[in-house]
C-alpha positions in Angstrom: -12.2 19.0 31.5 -14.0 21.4 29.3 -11.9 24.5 30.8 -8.8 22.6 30.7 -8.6 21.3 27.6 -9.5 24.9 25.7 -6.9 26.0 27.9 -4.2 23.0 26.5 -5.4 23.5 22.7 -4.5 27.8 22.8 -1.7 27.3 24.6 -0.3 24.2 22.1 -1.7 26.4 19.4 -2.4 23.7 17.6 -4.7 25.1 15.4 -3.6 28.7 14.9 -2.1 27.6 11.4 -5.6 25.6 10.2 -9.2 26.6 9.3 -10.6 23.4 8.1 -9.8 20.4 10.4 -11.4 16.8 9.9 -12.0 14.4 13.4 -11.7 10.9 13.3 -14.6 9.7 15.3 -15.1 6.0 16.0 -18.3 6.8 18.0 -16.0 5.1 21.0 -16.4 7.7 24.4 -12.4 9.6 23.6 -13.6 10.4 19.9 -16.6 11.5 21.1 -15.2 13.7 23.7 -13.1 15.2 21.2 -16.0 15.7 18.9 -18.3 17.5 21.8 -15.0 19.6 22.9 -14.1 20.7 19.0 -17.9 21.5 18.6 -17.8 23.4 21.5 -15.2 25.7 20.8 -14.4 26.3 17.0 -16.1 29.1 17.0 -13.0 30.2 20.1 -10.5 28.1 18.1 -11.4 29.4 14.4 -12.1 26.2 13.1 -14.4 24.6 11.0 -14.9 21.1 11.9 -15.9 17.6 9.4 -16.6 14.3 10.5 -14.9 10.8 8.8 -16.2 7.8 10.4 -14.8 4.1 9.8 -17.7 1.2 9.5 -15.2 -1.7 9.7 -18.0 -4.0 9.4 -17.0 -6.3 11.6 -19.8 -6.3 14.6 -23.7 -5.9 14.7 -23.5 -2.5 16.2 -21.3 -1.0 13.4 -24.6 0.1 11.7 -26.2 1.5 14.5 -22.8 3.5 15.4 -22.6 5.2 11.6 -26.2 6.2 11.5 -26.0 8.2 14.8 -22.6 9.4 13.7 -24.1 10.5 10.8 -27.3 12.1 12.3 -25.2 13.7 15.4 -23.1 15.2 12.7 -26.1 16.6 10.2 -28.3 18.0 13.0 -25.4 20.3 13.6 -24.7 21.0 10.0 -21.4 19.0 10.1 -20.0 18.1 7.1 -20.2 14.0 7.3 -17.5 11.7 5.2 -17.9 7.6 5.6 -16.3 4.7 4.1 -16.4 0.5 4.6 -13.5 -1.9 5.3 -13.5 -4.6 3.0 -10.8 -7.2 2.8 -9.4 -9.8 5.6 -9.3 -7.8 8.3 -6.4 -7.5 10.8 -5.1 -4.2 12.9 -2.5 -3.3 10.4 -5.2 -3.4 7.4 -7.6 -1.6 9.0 -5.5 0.9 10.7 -3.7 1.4 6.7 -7.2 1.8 5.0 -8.3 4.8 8.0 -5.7 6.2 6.9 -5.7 6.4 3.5 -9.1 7.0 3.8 -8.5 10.1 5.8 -5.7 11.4 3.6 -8.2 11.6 0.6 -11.1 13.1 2.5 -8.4 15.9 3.4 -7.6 16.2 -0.6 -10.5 16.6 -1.6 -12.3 18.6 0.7 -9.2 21.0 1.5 -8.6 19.7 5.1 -5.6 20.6 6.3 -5.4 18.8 9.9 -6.7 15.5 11.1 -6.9 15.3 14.5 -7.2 12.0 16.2 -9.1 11.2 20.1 -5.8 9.7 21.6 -5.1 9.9 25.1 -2.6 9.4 27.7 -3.4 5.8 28.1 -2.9 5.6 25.0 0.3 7.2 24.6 1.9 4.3 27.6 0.3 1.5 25.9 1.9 2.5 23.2 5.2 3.4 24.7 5.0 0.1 26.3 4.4 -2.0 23.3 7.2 -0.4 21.6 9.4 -1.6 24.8 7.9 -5.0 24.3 8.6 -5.4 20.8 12.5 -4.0 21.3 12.2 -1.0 19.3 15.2 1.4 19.2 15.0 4.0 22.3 14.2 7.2 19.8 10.7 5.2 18.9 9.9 5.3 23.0 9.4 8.7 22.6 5.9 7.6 21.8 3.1 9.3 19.8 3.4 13.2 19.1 0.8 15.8 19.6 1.5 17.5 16.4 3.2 15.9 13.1 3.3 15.9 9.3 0.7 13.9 7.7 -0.9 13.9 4.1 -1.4 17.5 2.6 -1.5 18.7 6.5 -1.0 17.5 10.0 -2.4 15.0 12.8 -3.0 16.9 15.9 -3.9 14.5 19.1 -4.9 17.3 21.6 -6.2 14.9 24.1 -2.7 13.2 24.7 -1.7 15.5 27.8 -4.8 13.8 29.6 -5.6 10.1 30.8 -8.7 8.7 30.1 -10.4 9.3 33.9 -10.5 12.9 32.8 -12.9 12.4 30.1 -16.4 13.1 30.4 -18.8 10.6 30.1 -21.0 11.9 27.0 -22.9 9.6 24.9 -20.9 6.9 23.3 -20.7 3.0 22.1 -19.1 0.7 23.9 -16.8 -2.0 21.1 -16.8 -5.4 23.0 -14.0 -6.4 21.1 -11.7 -3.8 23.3 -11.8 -6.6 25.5 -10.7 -9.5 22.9 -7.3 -11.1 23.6 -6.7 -11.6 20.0 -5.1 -7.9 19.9 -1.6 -7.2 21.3 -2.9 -3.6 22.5 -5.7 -5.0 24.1 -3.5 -7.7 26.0 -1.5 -4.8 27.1 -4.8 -3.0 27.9 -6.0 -5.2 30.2 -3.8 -7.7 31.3 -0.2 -6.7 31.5 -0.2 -2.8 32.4 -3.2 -3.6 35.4 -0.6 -6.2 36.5 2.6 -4.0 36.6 0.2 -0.9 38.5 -0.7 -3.0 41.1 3.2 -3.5 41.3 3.5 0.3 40.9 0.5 2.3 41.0 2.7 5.2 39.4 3.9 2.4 36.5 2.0 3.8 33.4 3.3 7.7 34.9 6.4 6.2 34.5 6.1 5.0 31.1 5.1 8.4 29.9 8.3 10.2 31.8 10.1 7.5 29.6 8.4 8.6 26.7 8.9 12.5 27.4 12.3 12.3 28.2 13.3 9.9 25.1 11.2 12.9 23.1 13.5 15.7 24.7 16.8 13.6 24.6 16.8 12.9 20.3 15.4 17.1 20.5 19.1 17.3 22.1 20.9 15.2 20.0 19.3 16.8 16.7 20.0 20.3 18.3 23.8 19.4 18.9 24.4 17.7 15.6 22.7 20.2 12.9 25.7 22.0 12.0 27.3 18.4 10.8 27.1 17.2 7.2 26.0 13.6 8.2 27.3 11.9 4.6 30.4 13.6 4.5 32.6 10.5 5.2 35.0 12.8 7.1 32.8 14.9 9.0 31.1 11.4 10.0 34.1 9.6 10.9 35.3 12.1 13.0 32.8 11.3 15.3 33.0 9.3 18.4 31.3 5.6 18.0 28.8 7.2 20.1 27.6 10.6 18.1 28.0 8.0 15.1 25.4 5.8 16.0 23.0 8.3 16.4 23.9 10.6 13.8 22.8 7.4 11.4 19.7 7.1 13.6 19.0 10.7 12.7 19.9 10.5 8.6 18.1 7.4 8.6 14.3 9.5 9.9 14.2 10.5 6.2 13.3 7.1 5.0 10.3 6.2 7.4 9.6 3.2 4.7 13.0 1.9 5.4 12.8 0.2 8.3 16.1 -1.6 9.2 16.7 -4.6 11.9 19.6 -4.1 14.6 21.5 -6.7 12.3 21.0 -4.3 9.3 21.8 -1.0 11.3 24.8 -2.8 12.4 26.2 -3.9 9.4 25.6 -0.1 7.6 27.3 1.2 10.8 29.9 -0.8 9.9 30.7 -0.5 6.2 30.4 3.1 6.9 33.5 3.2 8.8 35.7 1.5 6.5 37.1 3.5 4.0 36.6 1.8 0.5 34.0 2.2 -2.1 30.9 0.6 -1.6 27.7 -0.5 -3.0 25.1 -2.3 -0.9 21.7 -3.8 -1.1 19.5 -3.0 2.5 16.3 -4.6 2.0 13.3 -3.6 -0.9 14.8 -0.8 -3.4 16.7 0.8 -1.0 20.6 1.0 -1.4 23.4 2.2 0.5 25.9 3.9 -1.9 29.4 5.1 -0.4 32.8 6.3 -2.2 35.9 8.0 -0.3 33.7 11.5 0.2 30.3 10.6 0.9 27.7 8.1 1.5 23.8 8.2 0.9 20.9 6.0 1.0 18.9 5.8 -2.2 16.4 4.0 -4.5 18.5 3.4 -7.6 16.9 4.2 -10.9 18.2 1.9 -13.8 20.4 3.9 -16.2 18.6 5.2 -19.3 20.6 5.6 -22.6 19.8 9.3 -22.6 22.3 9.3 -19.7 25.4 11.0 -20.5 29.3 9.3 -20.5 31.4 11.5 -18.1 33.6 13.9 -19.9 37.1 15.4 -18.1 38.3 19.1 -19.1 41.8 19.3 -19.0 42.8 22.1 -21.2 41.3 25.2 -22.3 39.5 25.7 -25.3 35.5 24.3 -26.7 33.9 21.4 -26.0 30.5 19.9 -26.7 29.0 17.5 -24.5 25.5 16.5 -24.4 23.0 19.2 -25.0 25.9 21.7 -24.5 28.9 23.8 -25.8 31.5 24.3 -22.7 34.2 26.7 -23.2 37.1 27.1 -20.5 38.5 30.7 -20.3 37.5 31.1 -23.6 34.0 33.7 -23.5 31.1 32.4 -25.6 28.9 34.9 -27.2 26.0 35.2 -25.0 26.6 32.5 -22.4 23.5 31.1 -20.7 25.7 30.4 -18.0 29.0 30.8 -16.5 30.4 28.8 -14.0 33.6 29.7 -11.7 36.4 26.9 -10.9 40.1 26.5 -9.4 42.5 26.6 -11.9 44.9 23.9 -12.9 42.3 21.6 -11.8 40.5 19.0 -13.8 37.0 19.3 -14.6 34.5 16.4 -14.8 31.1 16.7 -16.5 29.2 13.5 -15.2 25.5 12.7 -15.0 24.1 12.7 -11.5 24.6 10.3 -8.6 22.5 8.7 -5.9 23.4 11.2 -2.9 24.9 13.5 -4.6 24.7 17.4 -3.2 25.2 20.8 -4.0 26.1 23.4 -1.2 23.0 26.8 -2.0 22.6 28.9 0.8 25.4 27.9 3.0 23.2 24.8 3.3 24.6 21.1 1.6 21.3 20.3 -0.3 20.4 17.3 -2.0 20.2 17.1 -5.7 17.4 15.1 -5.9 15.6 17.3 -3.4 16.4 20.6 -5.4 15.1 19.2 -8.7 11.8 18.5 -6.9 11.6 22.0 -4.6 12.4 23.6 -8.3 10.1 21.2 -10.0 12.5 20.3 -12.8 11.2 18.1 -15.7 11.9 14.2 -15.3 13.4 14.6 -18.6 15.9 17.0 -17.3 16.7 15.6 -14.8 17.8 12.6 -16.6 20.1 14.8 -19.0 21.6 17.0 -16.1 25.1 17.3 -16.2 26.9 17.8 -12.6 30.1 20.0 -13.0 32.6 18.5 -10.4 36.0 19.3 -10.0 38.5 17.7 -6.6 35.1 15.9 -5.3 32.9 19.0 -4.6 30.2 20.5 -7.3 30.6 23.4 -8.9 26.8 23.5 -10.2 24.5 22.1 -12.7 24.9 22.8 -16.3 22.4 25.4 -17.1 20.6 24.7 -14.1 22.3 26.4 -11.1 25.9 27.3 -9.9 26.8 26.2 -6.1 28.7 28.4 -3.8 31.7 27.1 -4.1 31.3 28.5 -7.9 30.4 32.1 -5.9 33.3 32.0 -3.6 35.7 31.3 -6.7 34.7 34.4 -8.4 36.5 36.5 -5.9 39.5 34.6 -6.7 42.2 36.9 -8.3 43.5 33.7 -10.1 39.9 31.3 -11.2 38.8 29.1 -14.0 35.7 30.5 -16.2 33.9 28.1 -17.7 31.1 29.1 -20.2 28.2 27.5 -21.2 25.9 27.5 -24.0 22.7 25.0 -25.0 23.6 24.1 -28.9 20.9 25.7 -32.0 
């Protein structure tokens, strides 16, 4: 087990990007095999390990099991981080407060991976719940070995094995593994030993499901990232089938959001139609849709240092907002210069829900550019989008799109200059 799962870990290189890497231990016999196995080897894996241990509070042993935490860890000059549960307990509380709790240890003690004692057995348990509960097929993909979480990531290097493979070092044994109360323990040890001794290969099958769910959406994300997914006509050129999961995939970036078949259904739907809408999907989310495009957003309410829009339709100087424009007409000392088609209306407008602006050859979100460049909130309330036939030409003192780039080779273009007042 020892030689196997070195030989998993380098080979994953899960750690190759981290240095400082926090275990969940429960005191339970997989966190504790993951906690002798990382001791073990940091020194071959480059790793320096901490400790955060749980006291839920909610048996006579959870004393005992922190204190030899605790003195397991120090004897070894482990770095040791506790907290309590406190509260009504249920799964979903206490599974929240871990991790939370685990998210701040890694702040403030410049962790940058977490890594959790999950197993195989785990991993069809939780496939199967998933089934159980109807969840859509790209969740059957199940738990992955490495993903995003907090400041850093949550690595689960025991997953590839089941839980005969572990070795049976000193551990606790939590009598309430066995309670019915909990859904995973009623799949634990009721329904999945009754579906083996239907098919002894049964939970082998659940993780094939799992894998090939996993490798399938890979595919489908593979074969669909050269499409603009809220360009209306990029999306509704589609078949029904690449449309469905092309909003599966645009609909990852809001893990909050969680939407019922119903809801998926009925966005599916206004989506294909071709008027302008506004819709409500559940909490502060919103789906917002004109002829061109289509986003899902949290709406801020309008402030009164939002701008009205303002059209161009001649040449000559204009002041809008913070800002002299000048079409074809140089300003001394521009602090920016914008290219445009000629003939062509031009709309100054405040920013929208969705809206995007094409850097890079890449169609980038607004929103998302304001907080990779970590523009003021203040500006970004002010900003002024220059649009002109649906497409933006750039941000008013803020950046110029491609499209303004590509219009500068024209031999025949629009110049429009721009100047912050005195």
């Amino acid at each position: 087990m020892e030689e196997k799962f070195l030989k998993v870990t380098q080979e994953g290189h899960f750690f190759d990007k981290h240095k400082s890497v926090l275990i969940a231990v429960s005191g339970g016999k997989d966190s504790m095999n993951l906690l002798h196995l990382l001791y073990k080897y940091q020194d071959i894996l480059d790793i320096r390990i901490g400790v955060a241990h749980v006291n839920h509070q909610q048996r006579r042993e959870s004393a005992e099991e922190e204190v030899y935490i605790k003195e397991w860890s120090e004897r070894r000059s482990i770095p040791f981080h506790v907290s309590y549960f406190e509260g009504t307990f249920s799964e979903e509380a206490a599974r929240t407060m871990r991790y939370d709790f685990f998210a701040e240890v890694m702040k403030q003690h410049d962790y940058t991976a977490l890594v959790t004692a999950h197993h195989a057995d785990d991993q069809a348990e939780t496939i199967f719940m998933r089934l159980i509960r109807g969840s859509r097929l790209a969740h059957l993909s199940g738990m992955r070995v490495v993903q995003p979480f907090a400041s850093g990531e949550l690595i689960r290097p025991l997953l590839p094995f089941p839980k005969s493979e572990l070795m049976n070092v000193p551990h606790f044994e939590d009598e309430s593994n066995y309670s019915s109360l909990y859904f995973r323990n009623r799949i634990r040890n009721d329904y999945l030993p009754l579906l083996v001794n239907e098919n002894p290969q049964f939970t082998s099958a659940l993780l094939h499901v799992g894998k090939e769910s996993e490798l399938l959406h890979q595919a489908l994300r593979d074969l669909i990232c050269h499409i603009d997914v809220t360009n209306l006509q990029d999306f509704q050129a589609q078949t029904v089938a690449v449309r469905y999961f092309l909003l599966q995939h645009y609909l990852e970036e809001f893990p909050e959001l969680q939407l019922t078949r119903d809801q998926f259904d009925q966005v599916l739907n206004i989506l294909e139609k071709r008027a302008n809408y506004q819709h409500h999907l559940k909490g502060d989310y919103y789906l917002i849709k004109d002829y061109q495009r289509f986003a899902i957003t949290k709406i801020q309410p309008k402030t009164d240092r939002q701008e009205e829009e303002y059209v161009i339709e001649s040449e000559g100087v204009f002041q809008h907002g913070s800002f002299i424009f000048s079409l074809n007409e140089p300003l001394e000392q521009p602090d920016q210069i914008i290219y445009l088609q000629v003939h062509q209306p031009i709309l100054l407008r405040g920013r929208k829900a969705g809206d995007r602006i094409l850097l890079h050859s890449i169609h980038k979100k607004i929103r998302r550019y304001f907080i990779d460049q970590k523009i003021p909130q203040k500006l970004r309330d002010t900003a002024i989008v220059i649009e002109q036939e649906g497409k933006i030409y750039g941000i008013a003192n803020m950046v110029a799109s491609d499209l303004s780039k590509s219009a500068k080779n024209d031999i025949i273009k629009a110049t429009l200059y721009i100047k912050m007042k005195e």
